[in-house]
N, C-alpha and C positions, 0 to 999 in steps of 0.2 A: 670619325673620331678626331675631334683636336690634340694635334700635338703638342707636347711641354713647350719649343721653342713658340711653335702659335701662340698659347698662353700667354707665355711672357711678352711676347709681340704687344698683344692683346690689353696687358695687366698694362706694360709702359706707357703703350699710347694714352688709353685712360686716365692715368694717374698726368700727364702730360696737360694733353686736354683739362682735368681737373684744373693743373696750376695757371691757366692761361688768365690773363685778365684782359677786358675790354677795354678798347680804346679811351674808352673815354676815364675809366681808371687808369691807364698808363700816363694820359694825359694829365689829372690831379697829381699821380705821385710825383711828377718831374714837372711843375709848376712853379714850386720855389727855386727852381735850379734855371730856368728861363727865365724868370722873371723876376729875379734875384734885384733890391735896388743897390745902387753902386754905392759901396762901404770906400775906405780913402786906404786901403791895406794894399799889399804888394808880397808874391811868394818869391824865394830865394830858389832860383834854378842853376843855379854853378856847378851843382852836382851832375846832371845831367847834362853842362856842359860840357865837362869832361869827361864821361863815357860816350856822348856823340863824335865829341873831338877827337877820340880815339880809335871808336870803331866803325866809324863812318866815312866810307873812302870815296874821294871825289875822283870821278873817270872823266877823260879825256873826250868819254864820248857823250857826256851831258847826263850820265845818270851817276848818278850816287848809291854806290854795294856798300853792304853790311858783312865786318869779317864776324860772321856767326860763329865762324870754325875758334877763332882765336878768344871771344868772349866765353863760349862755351865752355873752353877750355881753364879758364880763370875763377875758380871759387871765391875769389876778395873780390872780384867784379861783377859777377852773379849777384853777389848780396849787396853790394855797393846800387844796383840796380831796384831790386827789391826796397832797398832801404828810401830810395826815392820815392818810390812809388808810398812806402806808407807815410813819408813823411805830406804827400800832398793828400792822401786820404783821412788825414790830422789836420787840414785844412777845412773850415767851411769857409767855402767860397762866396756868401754871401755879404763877408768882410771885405769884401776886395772891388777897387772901380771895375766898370764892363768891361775896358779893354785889358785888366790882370785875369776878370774871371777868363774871357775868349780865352787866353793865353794859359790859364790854369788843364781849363779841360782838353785841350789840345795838346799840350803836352804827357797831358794824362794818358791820353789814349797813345799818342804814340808808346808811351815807357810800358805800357800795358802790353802793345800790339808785341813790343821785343821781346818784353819777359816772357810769354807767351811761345814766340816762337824758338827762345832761346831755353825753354823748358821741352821741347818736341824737337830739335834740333838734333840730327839733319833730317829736314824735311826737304821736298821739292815745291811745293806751294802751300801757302797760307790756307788754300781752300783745303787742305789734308787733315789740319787739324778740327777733328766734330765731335762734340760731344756725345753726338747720338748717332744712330744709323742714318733718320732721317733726314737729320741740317747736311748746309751746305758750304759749311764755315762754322768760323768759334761765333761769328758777330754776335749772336743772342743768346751768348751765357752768361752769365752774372760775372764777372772778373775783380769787381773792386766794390767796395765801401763809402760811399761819402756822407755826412754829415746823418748817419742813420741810417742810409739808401743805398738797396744794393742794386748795382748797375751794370750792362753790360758794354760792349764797344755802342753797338745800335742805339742805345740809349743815350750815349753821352752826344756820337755824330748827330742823330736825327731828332733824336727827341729832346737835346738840349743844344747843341750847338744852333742846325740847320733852320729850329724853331724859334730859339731867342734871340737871332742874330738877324736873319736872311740877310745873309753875307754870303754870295756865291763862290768867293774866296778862301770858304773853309774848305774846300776839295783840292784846294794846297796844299792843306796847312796838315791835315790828318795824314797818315801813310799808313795802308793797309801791307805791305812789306813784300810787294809786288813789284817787280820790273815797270808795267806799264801803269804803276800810280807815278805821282807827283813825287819828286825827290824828298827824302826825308835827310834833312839842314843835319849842320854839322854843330848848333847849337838851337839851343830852346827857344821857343819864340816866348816876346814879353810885352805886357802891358804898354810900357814906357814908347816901345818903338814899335807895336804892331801893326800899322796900318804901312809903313815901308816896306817891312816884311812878310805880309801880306802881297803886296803888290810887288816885290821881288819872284813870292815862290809862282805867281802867277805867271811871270813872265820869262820865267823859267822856263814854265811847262807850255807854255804856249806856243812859246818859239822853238822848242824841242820835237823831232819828227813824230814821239811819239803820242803829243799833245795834236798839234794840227801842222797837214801839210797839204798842198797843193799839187795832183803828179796830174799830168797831163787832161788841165784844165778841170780835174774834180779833186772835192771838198774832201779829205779822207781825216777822221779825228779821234782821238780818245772814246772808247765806249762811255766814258762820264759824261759828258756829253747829252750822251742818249739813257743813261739812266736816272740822273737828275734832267733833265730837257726844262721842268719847271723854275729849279734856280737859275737860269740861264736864258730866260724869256719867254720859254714855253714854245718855242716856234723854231724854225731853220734862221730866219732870218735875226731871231735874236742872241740864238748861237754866236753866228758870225757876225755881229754888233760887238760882242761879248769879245771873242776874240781879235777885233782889230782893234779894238781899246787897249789889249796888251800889248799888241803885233811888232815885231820891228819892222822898219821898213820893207825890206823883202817882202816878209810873208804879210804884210799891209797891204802890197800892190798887189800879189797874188788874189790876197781875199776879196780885192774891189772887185776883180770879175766874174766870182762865181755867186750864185743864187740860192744854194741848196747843200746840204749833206750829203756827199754822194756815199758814204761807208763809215764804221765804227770801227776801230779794233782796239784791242786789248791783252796783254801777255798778264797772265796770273803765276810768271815760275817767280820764285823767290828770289828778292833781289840781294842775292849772296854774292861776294868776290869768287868765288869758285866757279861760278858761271859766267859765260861772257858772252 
């Protein structure tokens, strides 16, 4: 006999299953948002300058904590957050030059990634929050609204950024709210000045131990790395092209003499001030 919890097991997956679409519908419905031609508009991100300027603490030790404890704790700033976010889901971005959209969806997803976590808060990692029994993360929930589309984080990184850019540089720019991502800035990135800042968060992370480091003659790097390997050359060696392009000296001389990946790592706890 099946059991009522079986059932339900049973009833979810299907009704799951049911709402999946195919690739190649996932790809028509996020088409106009890659392929979007460049309009002469510009979004006003002030707002979220001043919530990042506030709750985003620059450490000593090269990464950048979120005082989660303290925003949480703030109802005018909650909604002050919120209130950004729909103000750019009131955006079609297909008004805006390429380099306002890059900077539209990017900062999307971060204000998303926070409100998110500042709605589950206190968590211990990003990966805690699922919708379901069987994800692995929020990434492929639906979170936000644009121009008629509902979209989730996965959709905006890969299916719009990763696809209408190939910009290996967006894996700066997004922050999953992770210790071992790429720092998440103390203001918004924009159109005007992206491609500095761009090539800031990069060299950031690059030169940071927990981006790429050299320990007794092997390659040890970010799991990004190895989970994107295609934006990045597809290969070891264009990894490590990838990364001396950012390198500072030091870790430049280091890279000339090694060959290969010797390891990946990666911390998924939350990048909260309460931990260190």
């Amino acid at each position: 006999m099946t059991s009522v919890p079986d059932l339900a097991r049973r009833a979810w997956l299907t009704g799951a299953v049911a709402a999946l679409v195919t690739p190649s519908q996932a790809a028509d419905r996020l088409d106009r948002f890659r392929n979007a031609r460049a309009g002469r508009g510009a979004v006003d991100h002030a707002a979220f300058d001043r919530l990042l300027g506030q709750y985003v603490r620059v450490g000593g030790d090269g990464l950048n904590r979120v005082d989660y404890a303290a925003w949480k704790a703030s109802a005018p700033e909650l909604r002050a957050l919120s209130a950004y976010v729909a103000a750019l889901e009131a955006v079609d971005p297909a008004g805006l030059s390429r380099p306002e959209q890059f900077a539209f969806w990017v900062n999307l997803y971060n204000a998303l990634t926070l409100r998110l976590v500042l709605e589950r808060y206190p968590v211990r990692s990003i990966r805690a929050i699922r919708p379901n029994p069987v994800s692995i993360g929020p990434w492929k929930q639906p979170l936000t609204a644009v121009a008629g589309q509902r979209l989730s984080l996965d959709d905006i990184e890969h299916g719009i950024l990763r696809r209408g850019w190939r910009e290996p540089r967006v894996h700066y720019a997004v922050n999953c709210a992770s210790v071992g991502c790429p720092n998440l800035r103390t203001r918004a990135f924009r159109g005007a000045s992206l491609e500095a800042e761009l090539t800031d968060a990069a060299r950031d992370f690059v030169n940071h131990p927990r981006g790429a480091r050299v320990v007794d003659g092997k390659l040890v790097t970010s799991s990004i790395y190895r989970w994107f390997r295609e934006d990045f050359g597809g290969s070891d060696a264009g990894i490590i092209a990838h990364l001396t392009r950012h390198a500072a000296p030091p870790l430049r001389a280091a890279l000339a003499q090694v060959r290969d990946v010797s390891r990946h790592e990666y911390d998924w706890s939350l990048n909260d001030t309460t931990r260190r």
